[in-house]
Every structure is written in structure tokens, then in C-alpha cells.
C-alpha positions in Angstrom: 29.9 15.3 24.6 28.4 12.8 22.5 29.1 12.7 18.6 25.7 10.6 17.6 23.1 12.2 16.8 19.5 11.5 18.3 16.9 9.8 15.6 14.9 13.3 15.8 18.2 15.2 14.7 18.7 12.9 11.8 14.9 12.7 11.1 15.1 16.2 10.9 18.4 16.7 8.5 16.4 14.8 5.9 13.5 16.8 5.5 12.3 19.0 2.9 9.4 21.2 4.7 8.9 24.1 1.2 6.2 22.7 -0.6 2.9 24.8 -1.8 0.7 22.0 -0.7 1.8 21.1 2.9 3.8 17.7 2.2 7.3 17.8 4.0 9.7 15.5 1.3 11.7 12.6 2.6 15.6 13.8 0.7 17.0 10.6 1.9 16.9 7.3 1.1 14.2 5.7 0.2 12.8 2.3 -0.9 11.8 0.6 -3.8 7.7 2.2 -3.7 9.0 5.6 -2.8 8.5 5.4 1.4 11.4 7.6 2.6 13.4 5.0 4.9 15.9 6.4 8.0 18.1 3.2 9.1 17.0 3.1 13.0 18.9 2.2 16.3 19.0 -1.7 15.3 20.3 -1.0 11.9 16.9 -2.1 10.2 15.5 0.7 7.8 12.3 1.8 8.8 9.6 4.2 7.0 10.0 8.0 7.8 6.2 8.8 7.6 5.9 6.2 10.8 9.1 7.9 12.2 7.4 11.2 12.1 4.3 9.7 13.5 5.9 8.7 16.3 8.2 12.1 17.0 4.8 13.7 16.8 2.6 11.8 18.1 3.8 8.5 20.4 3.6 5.2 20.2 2.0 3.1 16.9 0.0 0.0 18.3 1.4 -3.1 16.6 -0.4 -4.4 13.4 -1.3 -0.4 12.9 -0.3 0.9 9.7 0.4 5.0 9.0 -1.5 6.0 6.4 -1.2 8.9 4.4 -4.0 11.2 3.4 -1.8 13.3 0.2 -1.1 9.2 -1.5 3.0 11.3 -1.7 4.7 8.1 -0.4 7.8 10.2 0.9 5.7 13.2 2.5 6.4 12.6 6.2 4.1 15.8 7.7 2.2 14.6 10.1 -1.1 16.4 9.5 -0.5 14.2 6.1 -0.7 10.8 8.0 -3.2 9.1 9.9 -2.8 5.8 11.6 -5.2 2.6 10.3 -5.2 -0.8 9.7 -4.4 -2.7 6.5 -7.4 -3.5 5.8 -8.1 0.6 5.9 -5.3 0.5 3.7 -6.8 -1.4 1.4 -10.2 0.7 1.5 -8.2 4.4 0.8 -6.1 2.6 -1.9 -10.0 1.5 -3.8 -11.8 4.8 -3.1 -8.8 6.6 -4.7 -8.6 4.3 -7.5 -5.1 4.1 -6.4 -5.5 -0.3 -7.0 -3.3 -1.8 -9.2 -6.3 -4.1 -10.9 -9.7 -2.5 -10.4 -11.3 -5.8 -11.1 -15.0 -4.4 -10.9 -14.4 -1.7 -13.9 -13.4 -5.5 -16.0 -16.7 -6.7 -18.0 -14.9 -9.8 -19.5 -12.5 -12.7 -18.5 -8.9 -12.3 -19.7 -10.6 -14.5 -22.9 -13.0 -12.4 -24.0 -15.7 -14.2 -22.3 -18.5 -11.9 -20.6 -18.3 -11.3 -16.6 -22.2 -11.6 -16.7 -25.4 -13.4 -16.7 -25.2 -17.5 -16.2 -21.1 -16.8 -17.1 -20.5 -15.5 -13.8 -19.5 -16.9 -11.3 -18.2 -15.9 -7.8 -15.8 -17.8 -5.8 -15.4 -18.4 -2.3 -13.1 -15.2 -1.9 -16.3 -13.0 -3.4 -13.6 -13.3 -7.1 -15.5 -13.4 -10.1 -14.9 -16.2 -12.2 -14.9 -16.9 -16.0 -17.6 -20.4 -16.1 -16.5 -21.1 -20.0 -12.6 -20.9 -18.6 -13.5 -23.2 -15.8 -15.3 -25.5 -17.9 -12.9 -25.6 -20.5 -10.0 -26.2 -17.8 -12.1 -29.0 -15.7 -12.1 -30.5 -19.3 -8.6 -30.4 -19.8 -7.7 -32.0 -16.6 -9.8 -34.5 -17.1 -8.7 -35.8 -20.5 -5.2 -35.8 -19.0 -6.3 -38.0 -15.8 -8.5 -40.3 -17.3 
């Protein structure tokens, strides 16, 4: 009889399934953002929520991410998670005004200068852009180079 335990059986050990709202807690380890992390057969730490995913429901395609619908990083329930790509990601983080820098909501540059009218202006990325800053900056290079 085998001492180790399966990755299911230690999955298990480390979940929390009493909550009100439905999210199972990762009681484990987890990483610096909160994701609950269970080290796996190769001794690389990987998330929980795509653990449980893949208990529940098979295989993740590469470059698919697990998403989770309650934004709890360390709820690993599986009606919680949904799979999606980063760019998906991206899109849930925005629409939950979850974004660390919601540019848009910004009416001026980090000068003061307004984000408007003949001052705007939008860089190859779709960025808005300060054109006083730029200016000002194109001038400063050039009175160094000259």
C-alpha cells in the first residue's frame, strides 16, 4: 500500500467548501496575488482554481486561462470558474472595473494638460497621448543633440 497521496486527495485536504455564497477557499499556500497554489507531480506550484478545473472537468487547452466568475482569487469551486483566453481576461478585469489604471475615467495627462480637443493624441497602441508633453520632450531632445 502506497503512502502518497493522489493530487485529488491533497486537492481535497486543502479546501474550505462552508461559505454563504458558494466559493470553496483555497487553506493552503498560496501566492503573492492570492491564487491558492498546490506544488504538482514535477514539483512546480501550480494554481488550485486550474487544478479543480481539471479534477472536474478534463483537460485545459494550452494558452487557455481559468477564469473566475466571483473575482475571489483562492475560490477553487468549479461552477466559480470558467475557462478563456487572456485577452478574455483582460475584458472581465475592465467590465468589473477590477483594472489597475482605468485610463479612460483619466481627463488630463499626468501634467495637468487636458486629454481633449487638438491635445489629444492617440498612438499606435490606440494610448492616448499628452501633445504639450510630446512637444515639450521632442524639444528637450533636441537641444541636447544639436
Amino acid at each position: 500500500m502506497s503512502t502518497f497521496k493522489t493530487i485529488a486527495e491533497r486537492f481535497w485536504s486543502k479546501v474550505n467548501r462552508r461559505d454563504s455564497h458558494g466559493c470553496w477557499y483555497w487553506t493552503a499556500s498560496r501566492n503573492a496575488k492570492g491564487y491558492g497554489q498546490l506544488m504538482y507531480r514535477d514539483g512546480i506550484p501550480r494554481h488550485a482554481h486550474r487544478i479543480s478545473w481539471e479534477l472536474h472537468n478534463g483537460y485545459i487547452p494550452e494558452g487557455i486561462w481559468v477564469l473566475h466568475r466571483c473575482d475571489v482569487p483562492h475560490c477553487v469551486n468549479p461552477s466559480h470558474l470558467f475557462l478563456g483566453t487572456q485577452t478574455d481576461n483582460m475584458r472581465d478585469m475592465v467590465a468589473k472595473k477590477r483594472h489597475w489604471c482605468p485610463a479612460k475615467e483619466k481627463t488630463h495627462c499626468p501634467h495637468g494638460h487636458p486629454y481633449s480637443g487638438h491635445n489629444l493624441i492617440l498612438n499606435k497602441r490606440g494610448w492616448r497621448e499628452c501633445r504639450t508633453c510630446n512637444n515639450d520632450k521632442a524639444r528637450r531632445y533636441e537641444s541636447k543633440h544639436q
